[in-house]
N, C-alpha and C positions, 0 to 999 in steps of 0.2 A: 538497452544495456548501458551501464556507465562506463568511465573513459578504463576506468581502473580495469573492468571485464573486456573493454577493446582499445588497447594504449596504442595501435596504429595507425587508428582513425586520424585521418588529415584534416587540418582546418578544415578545408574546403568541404569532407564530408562529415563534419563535425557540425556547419554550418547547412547543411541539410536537413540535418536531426534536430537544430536546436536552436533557439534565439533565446534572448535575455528573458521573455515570458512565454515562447513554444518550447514543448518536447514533443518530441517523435514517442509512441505508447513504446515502440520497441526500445528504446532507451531506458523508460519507466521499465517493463517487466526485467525482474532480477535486482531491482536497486534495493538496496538496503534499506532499513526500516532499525530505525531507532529510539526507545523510551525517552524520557525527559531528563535521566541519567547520563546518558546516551550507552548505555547499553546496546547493543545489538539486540533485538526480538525479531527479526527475521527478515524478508526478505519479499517484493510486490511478486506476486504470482502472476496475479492478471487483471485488469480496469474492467466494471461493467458500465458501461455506456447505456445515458437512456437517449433511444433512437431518435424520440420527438424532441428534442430539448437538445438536444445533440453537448450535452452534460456529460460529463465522468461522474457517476453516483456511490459508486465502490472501489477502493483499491481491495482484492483480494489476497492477505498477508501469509505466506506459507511460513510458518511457525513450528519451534520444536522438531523433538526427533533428534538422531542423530544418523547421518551419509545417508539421509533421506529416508529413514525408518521410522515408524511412528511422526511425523509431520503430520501439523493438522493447516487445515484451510479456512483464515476466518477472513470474514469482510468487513472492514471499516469504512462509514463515511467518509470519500477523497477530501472533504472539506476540515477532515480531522490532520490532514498530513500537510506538515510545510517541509519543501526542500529545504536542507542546509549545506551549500556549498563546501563547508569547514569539514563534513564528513562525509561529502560524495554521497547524500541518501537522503531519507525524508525521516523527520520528528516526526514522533505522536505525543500525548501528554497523556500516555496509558500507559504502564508498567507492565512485564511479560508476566507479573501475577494476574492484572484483570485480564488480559488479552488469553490467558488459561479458560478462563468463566465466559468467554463469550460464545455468542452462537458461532457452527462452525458450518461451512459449506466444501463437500466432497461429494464420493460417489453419488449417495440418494440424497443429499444436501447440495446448492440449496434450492430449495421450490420457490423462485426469484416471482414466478405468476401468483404466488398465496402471499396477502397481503398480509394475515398474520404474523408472517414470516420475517417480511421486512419490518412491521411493528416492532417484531420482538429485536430486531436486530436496532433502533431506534430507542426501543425502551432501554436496551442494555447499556446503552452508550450516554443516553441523557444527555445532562447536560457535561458532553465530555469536558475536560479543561484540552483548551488548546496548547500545540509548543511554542515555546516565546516564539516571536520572528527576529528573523538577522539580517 
């Protein structure tokens, strides 16, 4: 969670959760997700980790909906999202019109073992543009 979703957090366990290059995942899920506008497009659901590589390979962006209805669940390459301190959240250089089109992962989504799957989620993203850095 970010400081904004827990403002009581003390240094001391603020400095638990986080150095200038660690995050605690639990800091990550909930943080804001931001377009190149900076629009708001939603919000990390949850990081897929690959075991062997011991990598973050997806942020999973809960998108859309409103008071949690109609939300959908897409995955992004984590390598696509830069924190920006300025908004407490992480850039994408995706718009919440492409982030509409992309593959979405819920209840029977997504089948993470069908390599297909992840292709398509790779095809879709291409050569994404990244967000400037800050």
């Amino acid at each position: 969670m970010n400081t904004i979703l827990q403002p009581n957090l003390t240094e001391r366990e603020l400095a638990a959760e986080e150095t200038i290059s660690l995050i605690s995942s639990a800091r990550v899920e909930d943080a804001r997700v931001f377009g190149p506008d900076e629009e708001k497009i939603g919000h990390v659901d949850h990081l897929m980790i690959d075991k062997r590589a011991g990598t973050v390979s997806y942020a999973v962006i809960r998108f859309g909906g409103f008071l949690g209805l109609g939300e959908k669940l897409h995955p992004l390459p984590w390598a696509a999202l830069r924190y920006d301190p300025s908004l407490d959240g992480y850039r994408v250089g995706i718009t919440r019109d492409q982030l509409d089109g992309a593959p979405e992962a819920g209840a029977s989504e997504p089948r993470w073992a069908d390599p297909d799957y992840r292709k398509g989620i790779r095809d879709h993203y291409g050569a994404m543009p990244l967000p400037p850095m800050i």
